[in-house]
N, CA and C atoms as a LAMMPS dump frame, in Angstrom:
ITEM: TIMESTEP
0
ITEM: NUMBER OF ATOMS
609
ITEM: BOX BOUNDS ff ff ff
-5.0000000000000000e+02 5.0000000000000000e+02
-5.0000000000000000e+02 5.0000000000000000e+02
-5.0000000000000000e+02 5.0000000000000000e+02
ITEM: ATOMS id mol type element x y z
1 1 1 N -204.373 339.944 -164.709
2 1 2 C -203.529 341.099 -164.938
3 1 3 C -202.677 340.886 -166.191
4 2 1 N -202.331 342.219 -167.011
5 2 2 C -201.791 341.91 -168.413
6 2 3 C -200.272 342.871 -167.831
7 3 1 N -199.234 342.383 -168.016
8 3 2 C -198.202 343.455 -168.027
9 3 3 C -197.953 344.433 -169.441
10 4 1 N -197.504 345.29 -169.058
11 4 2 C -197.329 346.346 -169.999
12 4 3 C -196.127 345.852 -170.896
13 5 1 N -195.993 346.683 -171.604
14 5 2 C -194.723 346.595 -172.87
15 5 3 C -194.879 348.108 -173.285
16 6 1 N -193.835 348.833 -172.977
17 6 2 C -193.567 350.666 -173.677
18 6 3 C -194.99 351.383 -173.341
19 7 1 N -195.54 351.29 -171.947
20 7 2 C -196.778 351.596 -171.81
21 7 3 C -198.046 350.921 -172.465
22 8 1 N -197.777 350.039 -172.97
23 8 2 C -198.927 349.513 -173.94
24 8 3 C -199.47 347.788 -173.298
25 9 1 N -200.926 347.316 -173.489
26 9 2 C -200.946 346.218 -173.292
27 9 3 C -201.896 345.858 -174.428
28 10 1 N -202.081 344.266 -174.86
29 10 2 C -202.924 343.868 -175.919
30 10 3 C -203.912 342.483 -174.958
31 11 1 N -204.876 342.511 -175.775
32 11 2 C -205.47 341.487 -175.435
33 11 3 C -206.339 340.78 -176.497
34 12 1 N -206.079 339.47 -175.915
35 12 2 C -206.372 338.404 -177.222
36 12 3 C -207.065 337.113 -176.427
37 13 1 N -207.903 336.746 -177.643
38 13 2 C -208.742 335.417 -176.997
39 13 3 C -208.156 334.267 -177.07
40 14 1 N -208.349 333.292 -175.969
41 14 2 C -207.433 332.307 -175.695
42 14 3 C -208.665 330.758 -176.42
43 15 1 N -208.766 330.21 -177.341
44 15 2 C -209.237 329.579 -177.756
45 15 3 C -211.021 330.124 -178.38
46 16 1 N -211.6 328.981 -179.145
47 16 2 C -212.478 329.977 -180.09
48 16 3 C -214.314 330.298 -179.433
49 17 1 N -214.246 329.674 -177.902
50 17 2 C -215.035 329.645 -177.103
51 17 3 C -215.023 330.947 -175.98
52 18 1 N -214.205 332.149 -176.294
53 18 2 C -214.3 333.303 -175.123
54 18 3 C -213.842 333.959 -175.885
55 19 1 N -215.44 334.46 -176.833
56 19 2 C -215.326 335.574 -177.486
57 19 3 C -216.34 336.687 -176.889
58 20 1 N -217.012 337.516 -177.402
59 20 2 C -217.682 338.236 -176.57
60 20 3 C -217.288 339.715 -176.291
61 21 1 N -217.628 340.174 -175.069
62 21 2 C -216.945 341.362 -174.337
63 21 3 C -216.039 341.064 -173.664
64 22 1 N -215.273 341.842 -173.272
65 22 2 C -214.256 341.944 -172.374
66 22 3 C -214.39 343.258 -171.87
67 23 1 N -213.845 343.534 -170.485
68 23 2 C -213.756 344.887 -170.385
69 23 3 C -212.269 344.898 -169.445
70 24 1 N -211.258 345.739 -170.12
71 24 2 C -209.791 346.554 -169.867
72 24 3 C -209.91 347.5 -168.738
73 25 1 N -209.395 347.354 -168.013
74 25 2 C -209.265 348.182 -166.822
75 25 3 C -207.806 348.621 -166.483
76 26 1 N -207.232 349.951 -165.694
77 26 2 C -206.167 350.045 -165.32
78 26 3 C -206.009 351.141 -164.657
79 27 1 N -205.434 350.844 -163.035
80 27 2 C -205.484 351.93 -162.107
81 27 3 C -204.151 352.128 -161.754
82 28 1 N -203.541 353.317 -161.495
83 28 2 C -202.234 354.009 -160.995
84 28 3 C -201.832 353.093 -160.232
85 29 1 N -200.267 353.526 -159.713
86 29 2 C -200.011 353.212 -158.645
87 29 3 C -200.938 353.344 -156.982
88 30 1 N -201.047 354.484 -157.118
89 30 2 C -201.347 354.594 -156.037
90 30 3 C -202.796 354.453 -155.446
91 31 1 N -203.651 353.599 -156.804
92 31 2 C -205.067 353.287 -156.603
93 31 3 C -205.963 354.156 -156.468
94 32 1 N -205.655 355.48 -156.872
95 32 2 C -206.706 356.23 -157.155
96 32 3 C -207.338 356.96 -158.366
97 33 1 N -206.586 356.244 -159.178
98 33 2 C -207.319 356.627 -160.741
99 33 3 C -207.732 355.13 -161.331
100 34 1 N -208.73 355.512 -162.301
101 34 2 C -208.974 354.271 -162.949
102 34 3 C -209.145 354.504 -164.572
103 35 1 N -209.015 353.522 -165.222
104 35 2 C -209.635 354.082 -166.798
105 35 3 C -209.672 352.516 -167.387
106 36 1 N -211.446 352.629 -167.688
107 36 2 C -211.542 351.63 -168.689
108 36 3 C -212.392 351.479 -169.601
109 37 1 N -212.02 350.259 -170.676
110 37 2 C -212.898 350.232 -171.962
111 37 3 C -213.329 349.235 -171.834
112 38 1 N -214.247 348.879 -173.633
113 38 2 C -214.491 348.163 -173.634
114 38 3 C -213.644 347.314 -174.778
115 39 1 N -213.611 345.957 -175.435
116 39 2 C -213.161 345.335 -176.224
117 39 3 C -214.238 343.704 -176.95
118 40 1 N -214.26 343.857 -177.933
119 40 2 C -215.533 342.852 -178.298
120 40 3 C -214.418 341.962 -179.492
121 41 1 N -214.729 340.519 -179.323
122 41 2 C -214.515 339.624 -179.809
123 41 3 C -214.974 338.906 -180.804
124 42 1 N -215.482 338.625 -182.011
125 42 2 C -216.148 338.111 -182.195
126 42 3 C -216.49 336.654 -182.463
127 43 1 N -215.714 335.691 -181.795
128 43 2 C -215.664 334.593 -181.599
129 43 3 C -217.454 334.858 -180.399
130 44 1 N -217.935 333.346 -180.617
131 44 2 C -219.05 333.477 -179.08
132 44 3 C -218.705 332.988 -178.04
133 45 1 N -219.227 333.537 -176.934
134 45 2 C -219.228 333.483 -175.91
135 45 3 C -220.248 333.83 -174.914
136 46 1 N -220.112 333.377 -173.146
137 46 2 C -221.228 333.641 -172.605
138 46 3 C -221.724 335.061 -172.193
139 47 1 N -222.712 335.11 -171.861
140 47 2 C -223.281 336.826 -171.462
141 47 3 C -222.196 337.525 -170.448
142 48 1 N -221.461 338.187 -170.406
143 48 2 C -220.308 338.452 -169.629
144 48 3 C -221.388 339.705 -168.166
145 49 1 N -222.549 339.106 -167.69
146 49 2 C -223.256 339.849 -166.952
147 49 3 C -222.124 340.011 -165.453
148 50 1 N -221.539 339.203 -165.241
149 50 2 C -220.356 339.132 -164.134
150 50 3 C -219.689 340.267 -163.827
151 51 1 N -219.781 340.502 -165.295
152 51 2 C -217.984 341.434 -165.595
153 51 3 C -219.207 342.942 -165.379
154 52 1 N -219.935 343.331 -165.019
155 52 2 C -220.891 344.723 -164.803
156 52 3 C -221.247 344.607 -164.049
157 53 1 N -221.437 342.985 -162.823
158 53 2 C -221.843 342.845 -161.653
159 53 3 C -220.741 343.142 -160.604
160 54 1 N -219.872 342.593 -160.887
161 54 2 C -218.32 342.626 -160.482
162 54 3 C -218.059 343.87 -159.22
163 55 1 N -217.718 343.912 -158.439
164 55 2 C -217.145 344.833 -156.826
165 55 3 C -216.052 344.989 -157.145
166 56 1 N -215.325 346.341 -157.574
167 56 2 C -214.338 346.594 -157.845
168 56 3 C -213.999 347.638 -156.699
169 57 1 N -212.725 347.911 -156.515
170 57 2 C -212.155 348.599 -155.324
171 57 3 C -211.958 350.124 -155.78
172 58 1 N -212.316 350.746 -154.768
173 58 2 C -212.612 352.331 -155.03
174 58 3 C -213.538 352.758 -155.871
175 59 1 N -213.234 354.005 -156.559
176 59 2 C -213.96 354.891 -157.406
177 59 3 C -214.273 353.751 -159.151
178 60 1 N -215.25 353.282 -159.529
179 60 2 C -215.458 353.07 -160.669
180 60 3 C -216.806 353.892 -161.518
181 61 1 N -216.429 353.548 -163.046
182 61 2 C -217.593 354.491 -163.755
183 61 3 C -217.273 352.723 -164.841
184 62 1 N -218.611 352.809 -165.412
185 62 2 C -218.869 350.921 -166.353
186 62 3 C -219.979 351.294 -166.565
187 63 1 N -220.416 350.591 -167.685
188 63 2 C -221.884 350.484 -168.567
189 63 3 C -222.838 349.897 -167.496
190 64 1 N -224.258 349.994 -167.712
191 64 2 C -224.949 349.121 -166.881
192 64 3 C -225.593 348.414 -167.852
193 65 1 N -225.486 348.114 -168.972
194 65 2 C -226.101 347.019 -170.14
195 65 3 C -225.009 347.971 -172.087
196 66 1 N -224.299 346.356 -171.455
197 66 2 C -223.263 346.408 -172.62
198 66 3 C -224.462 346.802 -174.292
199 67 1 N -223.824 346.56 -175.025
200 67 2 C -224.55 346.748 -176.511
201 67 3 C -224.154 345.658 -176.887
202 68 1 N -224.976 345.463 -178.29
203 68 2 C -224.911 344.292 -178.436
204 68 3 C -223.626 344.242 -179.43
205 69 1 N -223.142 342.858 -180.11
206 69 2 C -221.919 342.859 -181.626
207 69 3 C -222.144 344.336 -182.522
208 70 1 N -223.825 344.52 -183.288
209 70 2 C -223.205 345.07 -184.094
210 70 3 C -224.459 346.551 -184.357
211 71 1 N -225.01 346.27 -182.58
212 71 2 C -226.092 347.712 -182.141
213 71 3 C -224.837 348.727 -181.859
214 72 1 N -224.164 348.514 -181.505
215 72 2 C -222.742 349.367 -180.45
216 72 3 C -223.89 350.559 -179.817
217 73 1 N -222.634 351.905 -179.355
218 73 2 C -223.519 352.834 -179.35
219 73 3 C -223.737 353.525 -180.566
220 74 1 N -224.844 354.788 -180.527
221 74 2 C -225.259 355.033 -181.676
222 74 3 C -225.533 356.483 -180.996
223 75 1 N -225.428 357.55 -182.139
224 75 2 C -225.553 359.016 -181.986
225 75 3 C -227.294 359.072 -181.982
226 76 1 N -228.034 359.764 -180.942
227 76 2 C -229.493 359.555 -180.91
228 76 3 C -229.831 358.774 -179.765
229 77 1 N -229.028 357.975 -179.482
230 77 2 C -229.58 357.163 -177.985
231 77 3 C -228.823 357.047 -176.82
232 78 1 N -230.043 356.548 -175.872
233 78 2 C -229.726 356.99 -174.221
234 78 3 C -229.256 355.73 -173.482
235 79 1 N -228.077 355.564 -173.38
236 79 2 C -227.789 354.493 -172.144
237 79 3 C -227.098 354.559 -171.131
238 80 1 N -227.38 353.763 -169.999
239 80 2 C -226.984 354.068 -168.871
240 80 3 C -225.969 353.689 -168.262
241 81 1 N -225.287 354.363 -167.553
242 81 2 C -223.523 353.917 -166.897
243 81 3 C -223.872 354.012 -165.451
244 82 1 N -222.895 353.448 -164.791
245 82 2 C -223.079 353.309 -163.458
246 82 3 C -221.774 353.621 -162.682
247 83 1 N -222.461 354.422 -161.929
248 83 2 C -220.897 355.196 -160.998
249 83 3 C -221.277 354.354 -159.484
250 84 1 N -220.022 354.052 -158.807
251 84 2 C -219.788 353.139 -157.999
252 84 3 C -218.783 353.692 -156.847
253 85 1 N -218.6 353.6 -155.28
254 85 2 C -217.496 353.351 -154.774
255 85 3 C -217.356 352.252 -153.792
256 86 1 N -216.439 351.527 -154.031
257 86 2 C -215.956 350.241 -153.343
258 86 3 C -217.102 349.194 -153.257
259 87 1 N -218.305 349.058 -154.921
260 87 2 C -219.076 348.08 -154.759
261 87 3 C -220.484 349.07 -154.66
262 88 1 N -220.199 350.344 -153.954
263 88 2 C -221.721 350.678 -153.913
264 88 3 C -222.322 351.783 -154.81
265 89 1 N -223.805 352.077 -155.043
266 89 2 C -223.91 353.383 -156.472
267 89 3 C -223.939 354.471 -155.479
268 90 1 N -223.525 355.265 -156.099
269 90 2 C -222.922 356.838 -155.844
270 90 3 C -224.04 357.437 -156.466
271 91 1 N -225.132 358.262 -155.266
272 91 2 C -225.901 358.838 -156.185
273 91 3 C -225.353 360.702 -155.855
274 92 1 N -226.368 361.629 -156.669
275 92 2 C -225.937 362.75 -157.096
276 92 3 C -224.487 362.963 -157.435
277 93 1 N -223.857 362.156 -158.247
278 93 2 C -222.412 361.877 -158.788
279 93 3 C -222.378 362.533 -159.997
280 94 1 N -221.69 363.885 -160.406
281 94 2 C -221.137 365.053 -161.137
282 94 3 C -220.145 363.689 -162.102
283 95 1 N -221.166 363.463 -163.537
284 95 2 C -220.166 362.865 -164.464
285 95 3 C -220.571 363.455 -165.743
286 96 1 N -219.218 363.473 -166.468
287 96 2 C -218.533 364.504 -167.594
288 96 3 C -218.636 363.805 -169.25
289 97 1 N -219.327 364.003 -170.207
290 97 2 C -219.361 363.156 -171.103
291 97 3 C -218.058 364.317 -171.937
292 98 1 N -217.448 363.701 -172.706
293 98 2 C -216.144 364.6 -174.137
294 98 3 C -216.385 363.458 -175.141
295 99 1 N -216.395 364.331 -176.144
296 99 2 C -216.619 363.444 -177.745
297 99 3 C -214.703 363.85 -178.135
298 100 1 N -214.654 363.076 -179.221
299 100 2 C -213.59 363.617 -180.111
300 100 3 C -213.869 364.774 -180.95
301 101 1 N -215.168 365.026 -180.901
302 101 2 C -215.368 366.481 -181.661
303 101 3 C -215.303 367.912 -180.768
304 102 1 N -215.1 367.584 -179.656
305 102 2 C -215.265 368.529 -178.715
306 102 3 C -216.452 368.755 -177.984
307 103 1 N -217.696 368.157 -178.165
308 103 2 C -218.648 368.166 -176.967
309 103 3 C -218.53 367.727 -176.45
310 104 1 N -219.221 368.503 -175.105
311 104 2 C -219.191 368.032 -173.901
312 104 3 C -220.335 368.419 -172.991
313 105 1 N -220.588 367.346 -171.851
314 105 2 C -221.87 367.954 -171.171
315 105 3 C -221.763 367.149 -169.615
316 106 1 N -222.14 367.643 -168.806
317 106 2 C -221.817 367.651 -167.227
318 106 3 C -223.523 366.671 -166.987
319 107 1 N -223.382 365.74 -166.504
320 107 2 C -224.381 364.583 -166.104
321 107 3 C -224.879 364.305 -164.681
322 108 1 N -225.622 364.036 -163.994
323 108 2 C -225.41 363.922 -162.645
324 108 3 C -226.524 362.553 -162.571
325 109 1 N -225.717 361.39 -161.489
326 109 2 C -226.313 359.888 -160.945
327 109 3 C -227.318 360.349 -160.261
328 110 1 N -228.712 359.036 -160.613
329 110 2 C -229.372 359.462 -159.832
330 110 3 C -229.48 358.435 -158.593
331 111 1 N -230.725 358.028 -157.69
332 111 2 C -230.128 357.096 -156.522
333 111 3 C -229.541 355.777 -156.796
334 112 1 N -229.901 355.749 -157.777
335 112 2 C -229.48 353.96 -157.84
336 112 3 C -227.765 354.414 -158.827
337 113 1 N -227.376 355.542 -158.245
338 113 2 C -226.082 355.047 -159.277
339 113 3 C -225.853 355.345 -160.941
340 114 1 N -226.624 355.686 -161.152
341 114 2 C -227.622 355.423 -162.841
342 114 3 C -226.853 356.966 -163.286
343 115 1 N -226.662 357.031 -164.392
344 115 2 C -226.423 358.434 -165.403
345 115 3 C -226.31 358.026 -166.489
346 116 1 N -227.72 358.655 -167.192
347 116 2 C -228.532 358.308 -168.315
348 116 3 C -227.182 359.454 -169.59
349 117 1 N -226.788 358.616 -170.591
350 117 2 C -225.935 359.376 -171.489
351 117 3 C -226.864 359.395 -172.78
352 118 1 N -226.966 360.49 -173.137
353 118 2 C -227.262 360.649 -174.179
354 118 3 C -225.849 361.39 -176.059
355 119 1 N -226.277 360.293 -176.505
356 119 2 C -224.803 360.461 -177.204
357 119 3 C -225.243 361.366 -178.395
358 120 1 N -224.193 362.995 -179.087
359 120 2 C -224.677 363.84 -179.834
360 120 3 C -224.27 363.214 -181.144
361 121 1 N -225.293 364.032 -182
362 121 2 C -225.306 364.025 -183.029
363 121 3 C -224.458 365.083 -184.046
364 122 1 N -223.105 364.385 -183.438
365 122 2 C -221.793 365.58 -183.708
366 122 3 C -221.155 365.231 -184.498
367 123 1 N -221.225 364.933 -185.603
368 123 2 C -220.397 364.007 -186.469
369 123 3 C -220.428 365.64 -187.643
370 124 1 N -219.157 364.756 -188.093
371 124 2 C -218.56 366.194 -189.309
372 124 3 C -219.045 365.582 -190.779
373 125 1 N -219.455 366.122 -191.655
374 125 2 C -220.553 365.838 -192.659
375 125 3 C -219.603 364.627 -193.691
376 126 1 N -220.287 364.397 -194.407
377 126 2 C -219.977 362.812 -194.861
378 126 3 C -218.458 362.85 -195.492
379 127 1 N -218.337 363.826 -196.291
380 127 2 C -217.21 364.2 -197.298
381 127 3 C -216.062 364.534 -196.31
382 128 1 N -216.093 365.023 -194.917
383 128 2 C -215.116 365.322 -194.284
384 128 3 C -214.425 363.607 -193.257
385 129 1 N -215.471 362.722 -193.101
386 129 2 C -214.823 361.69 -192.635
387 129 3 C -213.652 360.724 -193.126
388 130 1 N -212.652 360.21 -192.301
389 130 2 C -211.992 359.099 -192.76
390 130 3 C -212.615 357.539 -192.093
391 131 1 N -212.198 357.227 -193.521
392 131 2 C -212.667 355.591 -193.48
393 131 3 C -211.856 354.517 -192.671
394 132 1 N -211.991 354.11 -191.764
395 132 2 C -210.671 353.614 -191.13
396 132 3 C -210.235 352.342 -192.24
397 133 1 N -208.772 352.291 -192.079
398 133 2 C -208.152 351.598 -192.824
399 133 3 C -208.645 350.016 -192.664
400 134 1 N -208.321 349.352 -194.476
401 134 2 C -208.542 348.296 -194.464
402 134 3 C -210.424 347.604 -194.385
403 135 1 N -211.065 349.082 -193.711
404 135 2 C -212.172 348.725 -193.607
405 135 3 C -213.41 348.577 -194.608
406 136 1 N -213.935 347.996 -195.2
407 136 2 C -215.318 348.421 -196.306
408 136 3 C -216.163 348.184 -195.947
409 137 1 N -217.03 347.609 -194.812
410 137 2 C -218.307 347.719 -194.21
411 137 3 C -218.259 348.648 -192.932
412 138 1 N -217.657 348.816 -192.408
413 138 2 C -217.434 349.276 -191.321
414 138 3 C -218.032 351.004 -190.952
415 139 1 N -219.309 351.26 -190.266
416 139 2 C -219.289 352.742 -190.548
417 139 3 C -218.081 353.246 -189.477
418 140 1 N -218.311 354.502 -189.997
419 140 2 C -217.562 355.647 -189.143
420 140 3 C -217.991 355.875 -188.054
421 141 1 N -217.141 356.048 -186.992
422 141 2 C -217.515 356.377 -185.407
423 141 3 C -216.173 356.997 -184.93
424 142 1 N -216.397 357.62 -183.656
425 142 2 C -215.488 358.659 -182.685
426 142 3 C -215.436 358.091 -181.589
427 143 1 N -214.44 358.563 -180.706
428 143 2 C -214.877 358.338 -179.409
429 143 3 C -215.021 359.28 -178.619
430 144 1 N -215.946 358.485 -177.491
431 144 2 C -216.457 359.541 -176.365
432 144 3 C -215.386 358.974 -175.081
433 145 1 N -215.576 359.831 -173.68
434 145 2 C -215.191 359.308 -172.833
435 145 3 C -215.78 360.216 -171.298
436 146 1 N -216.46 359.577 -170.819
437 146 2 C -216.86 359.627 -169.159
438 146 3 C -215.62 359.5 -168.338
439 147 1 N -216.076 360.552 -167.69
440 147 2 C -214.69 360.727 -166.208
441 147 3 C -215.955 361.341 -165.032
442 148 1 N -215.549 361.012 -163.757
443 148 2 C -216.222 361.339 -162.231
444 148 3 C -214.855 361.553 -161.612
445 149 1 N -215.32 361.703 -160.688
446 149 2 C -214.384 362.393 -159.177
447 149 3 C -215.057 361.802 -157.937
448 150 1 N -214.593 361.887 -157.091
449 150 2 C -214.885 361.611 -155.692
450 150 3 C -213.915 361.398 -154.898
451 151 1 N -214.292 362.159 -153.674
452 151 2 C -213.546 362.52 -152.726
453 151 3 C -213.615 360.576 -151.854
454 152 1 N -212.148 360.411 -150.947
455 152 2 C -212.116 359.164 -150.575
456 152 3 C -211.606 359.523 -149.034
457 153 1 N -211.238 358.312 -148.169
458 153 2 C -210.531 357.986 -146.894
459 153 3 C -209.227 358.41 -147.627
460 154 1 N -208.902 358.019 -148.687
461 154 2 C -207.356 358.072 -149.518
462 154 3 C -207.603 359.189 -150.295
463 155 1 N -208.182 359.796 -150.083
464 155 2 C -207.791 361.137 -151.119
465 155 3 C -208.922 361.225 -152.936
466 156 1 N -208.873 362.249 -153.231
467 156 2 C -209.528 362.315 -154.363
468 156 3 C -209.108 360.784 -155.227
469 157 1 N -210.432 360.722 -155.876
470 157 2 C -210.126 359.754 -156.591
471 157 3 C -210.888 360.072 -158.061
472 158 1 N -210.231 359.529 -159.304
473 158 2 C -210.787 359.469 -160.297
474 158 3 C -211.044 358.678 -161.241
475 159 1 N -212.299 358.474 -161.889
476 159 2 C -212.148 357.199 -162.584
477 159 3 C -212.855 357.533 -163.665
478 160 1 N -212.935 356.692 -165.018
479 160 2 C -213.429 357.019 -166.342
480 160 3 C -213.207 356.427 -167.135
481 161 1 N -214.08 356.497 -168.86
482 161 2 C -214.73 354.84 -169.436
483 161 3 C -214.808 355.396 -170.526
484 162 1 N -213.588 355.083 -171.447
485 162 2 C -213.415 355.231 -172.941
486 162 3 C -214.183 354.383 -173.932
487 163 1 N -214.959 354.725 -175.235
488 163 2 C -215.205 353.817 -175.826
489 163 3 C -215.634 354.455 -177.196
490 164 1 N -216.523 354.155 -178.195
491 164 2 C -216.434 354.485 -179.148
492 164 3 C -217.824 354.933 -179.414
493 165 1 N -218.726 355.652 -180.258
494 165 2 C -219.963 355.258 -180.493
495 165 3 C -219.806 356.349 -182.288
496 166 1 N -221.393 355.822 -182.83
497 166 2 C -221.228 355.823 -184.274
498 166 3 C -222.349 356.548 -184.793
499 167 1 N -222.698 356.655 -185.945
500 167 2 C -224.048 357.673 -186.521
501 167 3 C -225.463 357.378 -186.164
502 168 1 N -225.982 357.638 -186.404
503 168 2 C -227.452 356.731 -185.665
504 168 3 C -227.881 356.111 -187.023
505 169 1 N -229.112 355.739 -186.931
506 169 2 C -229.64 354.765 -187.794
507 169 3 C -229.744 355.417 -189.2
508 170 1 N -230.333 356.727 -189.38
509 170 2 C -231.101 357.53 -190.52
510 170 3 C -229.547 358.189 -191.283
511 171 1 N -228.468 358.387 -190.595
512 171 2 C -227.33 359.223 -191.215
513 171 3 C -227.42 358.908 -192.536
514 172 1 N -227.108 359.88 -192.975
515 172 2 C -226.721 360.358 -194.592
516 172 3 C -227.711 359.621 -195.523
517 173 1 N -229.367 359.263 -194.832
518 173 2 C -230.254 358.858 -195.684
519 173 3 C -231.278 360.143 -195.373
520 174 1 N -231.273 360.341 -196.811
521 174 2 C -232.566 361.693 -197.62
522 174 3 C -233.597 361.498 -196.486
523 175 1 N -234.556 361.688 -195.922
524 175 2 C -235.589 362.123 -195.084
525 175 3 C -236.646 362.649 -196.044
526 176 1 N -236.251 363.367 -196.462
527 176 2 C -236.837 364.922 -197.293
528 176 3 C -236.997 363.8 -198.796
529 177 1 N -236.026 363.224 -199.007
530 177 2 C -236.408 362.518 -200.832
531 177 3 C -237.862 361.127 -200.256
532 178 1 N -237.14 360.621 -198.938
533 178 2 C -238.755 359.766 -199.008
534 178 3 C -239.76 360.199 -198.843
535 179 1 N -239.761 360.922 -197.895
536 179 2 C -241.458 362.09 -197.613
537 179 3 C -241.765 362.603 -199.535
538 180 1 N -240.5 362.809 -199.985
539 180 2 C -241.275 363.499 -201.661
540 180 3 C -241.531 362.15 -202.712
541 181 1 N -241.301 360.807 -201.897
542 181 2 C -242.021 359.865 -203.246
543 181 3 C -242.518 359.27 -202.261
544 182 1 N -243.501 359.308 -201.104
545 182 2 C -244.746 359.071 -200.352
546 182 3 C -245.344 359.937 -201.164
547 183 1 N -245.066 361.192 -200.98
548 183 2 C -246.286 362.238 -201.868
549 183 3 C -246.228 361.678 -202.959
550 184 1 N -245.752 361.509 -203.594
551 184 2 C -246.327 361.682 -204.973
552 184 3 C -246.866 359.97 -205.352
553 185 1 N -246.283 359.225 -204.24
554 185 2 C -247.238 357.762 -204.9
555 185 3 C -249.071 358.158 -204.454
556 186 1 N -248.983 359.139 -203.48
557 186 2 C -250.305 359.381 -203.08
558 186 3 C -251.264 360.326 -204.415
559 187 1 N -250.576 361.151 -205.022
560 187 2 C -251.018 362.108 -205.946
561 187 3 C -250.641 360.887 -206.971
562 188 1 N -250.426 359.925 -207.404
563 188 2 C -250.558 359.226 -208.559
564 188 3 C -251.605 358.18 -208.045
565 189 1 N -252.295 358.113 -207.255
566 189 2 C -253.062 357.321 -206.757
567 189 3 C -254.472 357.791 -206.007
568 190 1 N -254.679 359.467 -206.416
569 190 2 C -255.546 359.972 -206.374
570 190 3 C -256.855 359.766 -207.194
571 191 1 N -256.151 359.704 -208.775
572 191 2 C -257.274 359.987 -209.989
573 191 3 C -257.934 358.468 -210.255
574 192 1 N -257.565 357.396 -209.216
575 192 2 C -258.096 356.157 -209.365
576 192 3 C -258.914 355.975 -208.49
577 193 1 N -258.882 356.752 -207.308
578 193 2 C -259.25 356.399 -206.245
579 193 3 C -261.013 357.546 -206.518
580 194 1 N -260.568 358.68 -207.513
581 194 2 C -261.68 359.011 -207.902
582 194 3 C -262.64 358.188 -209.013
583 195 1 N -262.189 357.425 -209.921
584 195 2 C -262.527 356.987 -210.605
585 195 3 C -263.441 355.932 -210.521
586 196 1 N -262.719 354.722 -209.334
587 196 2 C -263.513 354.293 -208.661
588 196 3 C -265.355 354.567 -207.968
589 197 1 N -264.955 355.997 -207.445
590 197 2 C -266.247 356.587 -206.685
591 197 3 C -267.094 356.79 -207.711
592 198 1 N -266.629 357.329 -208.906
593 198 2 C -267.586 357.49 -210.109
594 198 3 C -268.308 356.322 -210.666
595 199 1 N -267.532 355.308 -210.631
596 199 2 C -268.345 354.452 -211.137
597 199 3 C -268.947 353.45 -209.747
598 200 1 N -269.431 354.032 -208.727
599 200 2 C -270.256 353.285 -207.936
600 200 3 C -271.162 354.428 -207.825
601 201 1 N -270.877 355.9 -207.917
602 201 2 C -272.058 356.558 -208.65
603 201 3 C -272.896 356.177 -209.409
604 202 1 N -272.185 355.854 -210.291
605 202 2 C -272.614 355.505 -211.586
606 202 3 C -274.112 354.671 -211.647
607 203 1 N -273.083 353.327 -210.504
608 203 2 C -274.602 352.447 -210.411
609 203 3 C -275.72 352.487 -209.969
């Protein structure tokens, strides 16, 4: 447990051997809300498979296969989260994806718990992004965030899983300029390919 300071808590690695993932968690008083992220280190460390195996109490929503250092998520692909109560998967479970751009789309678990996210391709065109500070390799990304519901012995409960994800692989590369110098290495590589045939005519 981390105590707060002005609502706020930090977390930091305690020597240069527990780096890795981490994952931040934090539920109300009264144990029926939850909200958590993720946080990556880049010191190494071991496969944190524990910390996604883990029996947590009440309503939870968590990744079911973290990403890797520097795959994160990516706009274009599908991964799967896992809705839970008190340890077990929650299937036909009503979960809510919100971007920072304003999409949004209503998901539903299937038996094993499972709700396949597919992340949009909502990003605001190149000239309108900010670069986060200090950064020069770093691309641009938003965040999304998953929230569920479920009814309990204790009353509604809610829980949900902030995190970040980024452009997909192809962003702001031409498509259209490589398809037009494939063509044309093919049309400069036509009149040889005839030339050739002529002279086995020939013989």
């Amino acid at each position: 447990q981390i105590p707060l300071q002005d609502g706020k808590a930090g977390v930091r690695v305690r020597g240069k051997l527990q780096g890795g993932w981490y994952r931040v968690s934090a539920r109300s008083d009264d144990g029926n809300s939850r909200a958590s992220t993720l946080v990556y280190f880049g010191n190494p460390g071991p496969a944190p498979r524990h910390m996604l195996q883990a029996s947590l109490e009440g309503l939870d929503l968590s990744p079911a296969i973290l990403p890797t250092e520097h795959q994160n998520y990516q706009a274009g692909e599908t991964w799967p989260f896992l809705v839970r109560m008190d340890g077990e998967p929650l299937a036909g479970q009503t979960v809510r994806l919100e971007t920072s751009t304003g999409t949004a789309r209503t998901l539903v678990s299937n038996e094993q718990g499972l709700v396949q996210v597919s992340f949009p391709d909502d990003f605001p065109p190149p000239e309108q992004r900010e670069k986060p500070q200090g950064a020069h390799h770093h691309r641009f990304s938003q965040q999304f965030v998953l929230s569920t519901r479920a009814d309990s012995q204790n009353g509604p409960q809610h829980a949900s899983f902030n995190y970040q994800y980024r452009p997909g692989a192809y962003d702001q590369k031409n498509l259209w300029l490589g398809g037009g110098f494939a063509l044309l290495g093919m049309l400069a590589a036509t009149p040889l390919v005839r030339q050739r045939k002529q002279k086995e005519s020939a013989k």
